[in-house]
C-alpha angles and dihedrals in degrees: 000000000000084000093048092050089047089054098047082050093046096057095051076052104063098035087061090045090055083048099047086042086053094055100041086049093060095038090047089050093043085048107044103118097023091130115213130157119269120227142229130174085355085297137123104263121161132313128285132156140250093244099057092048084057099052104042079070094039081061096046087045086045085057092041083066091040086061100043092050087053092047102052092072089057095039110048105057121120125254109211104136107121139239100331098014095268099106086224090146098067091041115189118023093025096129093049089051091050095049093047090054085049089056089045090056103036097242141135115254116238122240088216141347134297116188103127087018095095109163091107090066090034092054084050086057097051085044100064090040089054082046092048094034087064093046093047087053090054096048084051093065105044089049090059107038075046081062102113093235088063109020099175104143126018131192112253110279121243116180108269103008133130090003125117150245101244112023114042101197097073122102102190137201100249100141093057089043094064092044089056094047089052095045090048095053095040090070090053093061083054099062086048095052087044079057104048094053090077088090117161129239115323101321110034111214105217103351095076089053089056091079099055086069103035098039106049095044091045084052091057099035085054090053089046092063094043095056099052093036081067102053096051093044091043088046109024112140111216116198108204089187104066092036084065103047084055083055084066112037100096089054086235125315096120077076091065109105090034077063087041094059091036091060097040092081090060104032103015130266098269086053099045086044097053096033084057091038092060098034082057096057090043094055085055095050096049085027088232134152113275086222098065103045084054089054086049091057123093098192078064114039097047074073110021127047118210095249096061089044085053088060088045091050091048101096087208095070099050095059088123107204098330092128094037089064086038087068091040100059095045094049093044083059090040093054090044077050090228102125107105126228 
């Protein structure tokens, strides 16, 4: 019965992550040279664009369905074997009963028992936290570029949600709030399975139980994220103007290493690195332009005109190969024909 249900769940599964693939697909090519900066550390770091941020997590959702097409052999195989796994009871022709309750089911027959042999529910388990770990990723992001200081993408907008009692002006992530408590919780439910596959002997006496709590709540917790992991990808609003003004907050210096590896052609790349290094910490401290500091420096300009230091300092000309991957992910799902119309 626990197999039928997980195929059942399996199969509302995979319907929500062909959805969710669909959506990131067309956000990651509409996007695809929607510059924006990267992060680290919850720093500026360099550009990027929104496409490739979409589609680092549609790979990770394309390989979600790639898993759970090779689970499903393993998984969904019958259990009807008796009291210790040898099937004794039923004597001759217990192979071919067994077999004959497998084809009535549609499921694979064992070939042997596994009773206390539980992987198969456990890789189920690990299964929905990678699925959730990714969604829970997702919702991450979007809380923070949410976040009213950045305010570069926003969840669709329905009358009345995510506001708040008290200050009617807040459009909240609730939806990614929900994805990340469920993700959160749903790894909890793993562990829990990992544990309960230490049964002992041929009939566990607790383990086994351990998995009609754990298996059927990370199921719906799971279905829970997905659900509202669709709405956000199929409605997220992007805003590439204010992705753009990030881009330029700093005035400039997230262009800094795109300068470095401009000048180290001219003055190596250890010099390049310092004298940027220093011009960058003296564009903080007089809040200046880095470009012009760069113009103002002799070391620079007996190599470098204006003009071409004007093209290193544009974020949008230092975006590396983001649109490059863009194209590969979406015609890797193209050729597996898996992208959905």
């Amino acid at each position: 019965a626990t197999v039928l249900q997980i195929r059942e769940g399996l199969a509302l599964i995979e319907d929500d992550l062909t959805a969710i693939s669909a959506s990131m697909a067309k956000l990651a090519r509409r996007h695809r040279d929607t510059p924006m900066i990267g992060r680290s550390n919850l720093q500026q770091a360099v550009p990027v664009t929104f496409g490739y941020k979409m589609a680092g997590l549609l790979s990770a959702i394309e390989r979600h369905r790639a898993r759970l097409a090779e689970l499903r052999p393993r998984v969904l195989m019958g259990e009807f074997a008796g009291a210790a796994g040898t099937l004794a009871s039923l004597g001759k022709g217990a192979l071919e009963t067994q077999a004959g309750l497998m084809k009535e089911l549609d499921l694979a027959q064992p070939a042997i028992a596994w009773h206390t042999i539980r992987d198969t529910i456990a890789e189920v388990g690990c299964f929905l936290g990678l699925v959730t770990g990714t969604l829970g990723k997702l919702a991450m992001d979007v809380k923070l570029m949410m976040q009213t200081e950045v305010g570069e993408v926003y969840e669709p907008f329905a009358h009345g949600r995510g506001s708040s009692s008290t200050m009617p002006q807040k459009r909240n992530p609730i939806s990614s709030c929900y994805i990340h408590a469920c993700a959160g919780v749903v790894r909890q439910q793993v562990a829990a399975l990992l544990d309960a596959m230490l049964g002992d002997h041929e009939r566990s006496t607790g383990p086994w139980e351990i998995e009609w709590i754990a298996l059927p709540e990370a199921f719906l917790l799971t279905a829970g994220a997905l659900n509202q992991a669709k709405s956000v990808v199929a409605g997220l609003e992007v805003d590439a103007k204010r992705m753009r003004a990030n881009l330029d907050l700093t005035k400039g210096l997230v262009a800094s290493e795109a300068v470095m590896m401009g000048l180290a052609p001219y003055l190596g790349r250890e010099h390049a690195h310092d004298l940027v290094y220093d011009l960058c910490r003296e564009a903080i401290r007089q809040n200046r332009p880095l470009l012009d500091l760069l113009s103002e420096n002799a070391a620079i300009t007996k190599h470098v005109d204006r003009k071409k230091l004007t093209e290193l300092c544009d974020p949008s000309n230092y975006l590396g190969l983001s649109a490059v991957m863009v194209d590969r992910v979406l015609d890797r799902i193209r050729d597996a024909r898996i992208e959905p119309d």
